[in-house]
N, C-alpha and C positions, 0 to 999 in steps of 0.2 A: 474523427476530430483532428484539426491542422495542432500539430506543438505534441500529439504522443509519441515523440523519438526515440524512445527505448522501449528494451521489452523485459518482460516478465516472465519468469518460472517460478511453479509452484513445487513445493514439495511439502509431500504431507509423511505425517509420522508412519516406520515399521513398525508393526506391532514387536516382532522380536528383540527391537532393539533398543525403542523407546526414540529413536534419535530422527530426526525429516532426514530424510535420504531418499524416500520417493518419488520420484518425477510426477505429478499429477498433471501439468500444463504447462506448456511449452508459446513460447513465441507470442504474451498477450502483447501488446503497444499500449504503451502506460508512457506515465512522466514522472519523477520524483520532484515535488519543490517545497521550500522550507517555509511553517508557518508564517502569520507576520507578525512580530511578536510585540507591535503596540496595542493589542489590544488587550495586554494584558495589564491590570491596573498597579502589579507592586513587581519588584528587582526577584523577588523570586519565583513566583508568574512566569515572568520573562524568560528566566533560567528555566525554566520547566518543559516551556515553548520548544526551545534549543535541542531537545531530546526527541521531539517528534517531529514527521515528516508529512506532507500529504500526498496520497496515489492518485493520480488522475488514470483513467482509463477504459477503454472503452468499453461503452455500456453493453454488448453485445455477450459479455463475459461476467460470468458470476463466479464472484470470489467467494468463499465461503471465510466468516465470521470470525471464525475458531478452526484451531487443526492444520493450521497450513503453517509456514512458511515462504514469505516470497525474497526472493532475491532477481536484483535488475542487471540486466548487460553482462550476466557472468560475472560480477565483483568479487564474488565470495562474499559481501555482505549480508548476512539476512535480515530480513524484516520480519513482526509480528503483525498483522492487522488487530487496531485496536475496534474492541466489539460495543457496538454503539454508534460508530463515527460514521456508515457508509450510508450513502444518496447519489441520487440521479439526476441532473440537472439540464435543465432544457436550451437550448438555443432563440434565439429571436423569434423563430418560427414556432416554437412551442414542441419540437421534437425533441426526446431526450440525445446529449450531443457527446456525454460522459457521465462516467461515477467515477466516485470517488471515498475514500477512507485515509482515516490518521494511520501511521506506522509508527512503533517504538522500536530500537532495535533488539532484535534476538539476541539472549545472553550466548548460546552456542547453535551451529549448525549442525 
């Protein structure tokens, strides 16, 4: 898909140590963009919006729900993928062309 200019690593929990430090996936082509947040109907709706992101990314890659951490472009930011949010969406042609999920951010990495 034209517009996934970043990438994605996953990192899922050590057992030993409870903490994401595991590399599970490297190098996905994703996009981070911020909801929009009229369609929220009240001032704190709105504000709620402000706290979550959406992933775009390509469909070709399965994130998994729960257990991960993603963080983009090497920021040191992490993301949580929120569980419930991910779909597949098709192109003109009817091929699917991305997925996508909400992000909250991780309290720690």
């Amino acid at each position: 898909m034209i517009g996934l200019v970043s990438t994605a690593t996953l990192y899922s929990e050590d057992p030993a140590t409870g903490r994401f430090t595991v590399v599970s996936q490297t190098g996905i082509r994703c996009r981070r963009t911020h909801l929009n947040q009229n369609r929220a109907g009240t001032a704190g709706g709105r504000q709620e919006l402000t706290t979550i992101r959406r992933l775009l990314f390509d469909p070709a890659v399965t994130i998994p729900e729960e257990g991960v951490q993603i963080e983009l472009d090497g920021d040191g930011v992490r993301w949580n993928a929120v569980r419930g949010t991910f779909g597949r969406f098709p192109g003109p042609t009817g091929a699917v062309i991305y997925a996508a999920c909400d992000l909250t951010r991780a309290d720690d990495g």
